[in-house]
C-alpha positions in Angstrom: 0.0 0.0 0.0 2.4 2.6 1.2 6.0 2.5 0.2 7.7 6.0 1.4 6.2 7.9 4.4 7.5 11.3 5.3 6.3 12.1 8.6 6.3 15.7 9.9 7.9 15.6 13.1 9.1 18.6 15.7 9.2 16.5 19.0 5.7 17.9 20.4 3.1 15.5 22.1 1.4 16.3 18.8 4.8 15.4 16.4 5.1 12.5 18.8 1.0 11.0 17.9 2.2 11.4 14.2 6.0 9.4 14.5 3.8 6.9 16.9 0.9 6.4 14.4 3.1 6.8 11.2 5.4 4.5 12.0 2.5 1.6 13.0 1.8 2.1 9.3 5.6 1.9 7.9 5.6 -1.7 9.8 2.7 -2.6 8.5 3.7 -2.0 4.7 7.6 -2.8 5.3 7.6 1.4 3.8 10.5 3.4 4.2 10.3 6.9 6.6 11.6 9.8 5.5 11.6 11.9 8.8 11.0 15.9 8.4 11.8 18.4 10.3 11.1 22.2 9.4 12.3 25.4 11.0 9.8 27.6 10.8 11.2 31.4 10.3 9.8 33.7 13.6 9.3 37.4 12.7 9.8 37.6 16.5 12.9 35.8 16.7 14.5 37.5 13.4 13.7 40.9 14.7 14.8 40.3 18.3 18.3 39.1 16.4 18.6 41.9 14.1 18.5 44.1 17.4 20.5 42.4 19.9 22.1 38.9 18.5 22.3 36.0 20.7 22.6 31.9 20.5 19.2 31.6 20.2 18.8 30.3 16.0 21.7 28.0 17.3 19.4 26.6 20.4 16.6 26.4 18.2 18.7 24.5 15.3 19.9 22.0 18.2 16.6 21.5 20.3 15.0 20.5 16.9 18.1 18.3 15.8 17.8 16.6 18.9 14.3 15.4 18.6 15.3 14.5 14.7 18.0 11.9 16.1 15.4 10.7 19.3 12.6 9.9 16.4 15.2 8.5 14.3 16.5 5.9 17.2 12.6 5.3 18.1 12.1 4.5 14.4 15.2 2.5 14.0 14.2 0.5 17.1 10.9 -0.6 15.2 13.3 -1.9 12.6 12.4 0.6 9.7 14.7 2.6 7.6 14.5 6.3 8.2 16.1 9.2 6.3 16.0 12.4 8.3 16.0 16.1 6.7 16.0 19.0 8.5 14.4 22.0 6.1 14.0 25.8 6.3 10.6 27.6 5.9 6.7 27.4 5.9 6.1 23.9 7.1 2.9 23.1 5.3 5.4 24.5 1.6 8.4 22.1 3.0 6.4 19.5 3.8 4.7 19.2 0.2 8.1 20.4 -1.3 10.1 17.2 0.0 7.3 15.0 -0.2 7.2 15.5 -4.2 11.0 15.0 -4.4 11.5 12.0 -2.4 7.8 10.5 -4.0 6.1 10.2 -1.0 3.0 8.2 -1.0 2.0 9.6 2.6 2.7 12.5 4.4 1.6 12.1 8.4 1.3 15.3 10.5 -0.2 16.0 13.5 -3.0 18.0 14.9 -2.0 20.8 17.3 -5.2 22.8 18.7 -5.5 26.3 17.8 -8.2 29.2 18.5 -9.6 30.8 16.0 -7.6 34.2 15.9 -4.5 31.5 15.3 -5.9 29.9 12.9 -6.9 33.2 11.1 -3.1 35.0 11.6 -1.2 31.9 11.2 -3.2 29.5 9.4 -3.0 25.9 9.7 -0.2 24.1 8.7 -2.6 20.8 8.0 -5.2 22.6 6.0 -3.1 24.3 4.2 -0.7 21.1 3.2 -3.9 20.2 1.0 -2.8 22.8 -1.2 0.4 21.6 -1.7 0.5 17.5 -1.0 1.6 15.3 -3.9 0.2 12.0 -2.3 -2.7 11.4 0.7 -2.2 13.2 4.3 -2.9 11.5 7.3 -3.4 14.1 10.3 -2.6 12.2 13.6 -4.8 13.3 16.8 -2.6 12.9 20.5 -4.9 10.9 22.2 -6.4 12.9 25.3 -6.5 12.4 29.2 -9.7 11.5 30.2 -10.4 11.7 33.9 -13.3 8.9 34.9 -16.1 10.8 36.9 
């Protein structure tokens, strides 16, 4: 069925429900994962540089490294073979972008929660991947809490 799966993955309880649920599926074709991460530009962040420059890009570069290379050895512990990339720019164009070049049959993302002022100023990254998806998108909800009454 599947063959190559690129899952989205930043190391948030919502990245983590996509590598979790994304990788059920690689075992159960025998695909191959191709694990993305993107860096996101922050006007916030490239202002606050421009002003007074710190080791923040470089913190940000390694926390999200990090998490590549933990969902890499989670993945490789199920036995699949993973490819990891680590991209700059608007997730949902990144995530369409690689999923073309490396032929993707599925991208899996996951949900995060947002208002609807977010939503409106930012967008969301998994509606707006349906512009630019090559292959099917699987959108992977964190399973919630649930305190018994």
């Amino acid at each position: 069925m599947y063959k190559k799966i690129l899952l989205a993955y930043d190391g948030s309880q919502e990245g983590r429900a996509a590598l979790k649920q994304g990788a059920e599926l690689a075992v159960m074709c025998q695909a191959e994962v191709c694990l993305l991460a993107v860096l996101a530009p922050d006007i916030g962040v490239i202002y606050a540089e421009a002003a007074v420059p710190s080791d923040l890009p470089d913190r940000m570069l390694a926390d999200i490294q990090e998490s590549l290379n933990e969902g890499k050895a989670k993945l490789q512990g199920m036995g699949l073979s993973v490819e990891t990339r680590l991209e700059n720019g608007i997730p949902a164009g990144e995530i369409g972008r690689v999923a073309k070049a490396i032929q993707s049959d599925l991208i899996v993302v996951g949900h995060r929660e947002q208002g609807a002022l977010s939503r409106w100023w930012g967008g969301s990254t998994g509606a707006s991947l349906l512009a630019h998806a090559p292959c099917s998108i699987l959108i992977a909800i964190a399973p919630t809490t649930q305190i018994d009454a």
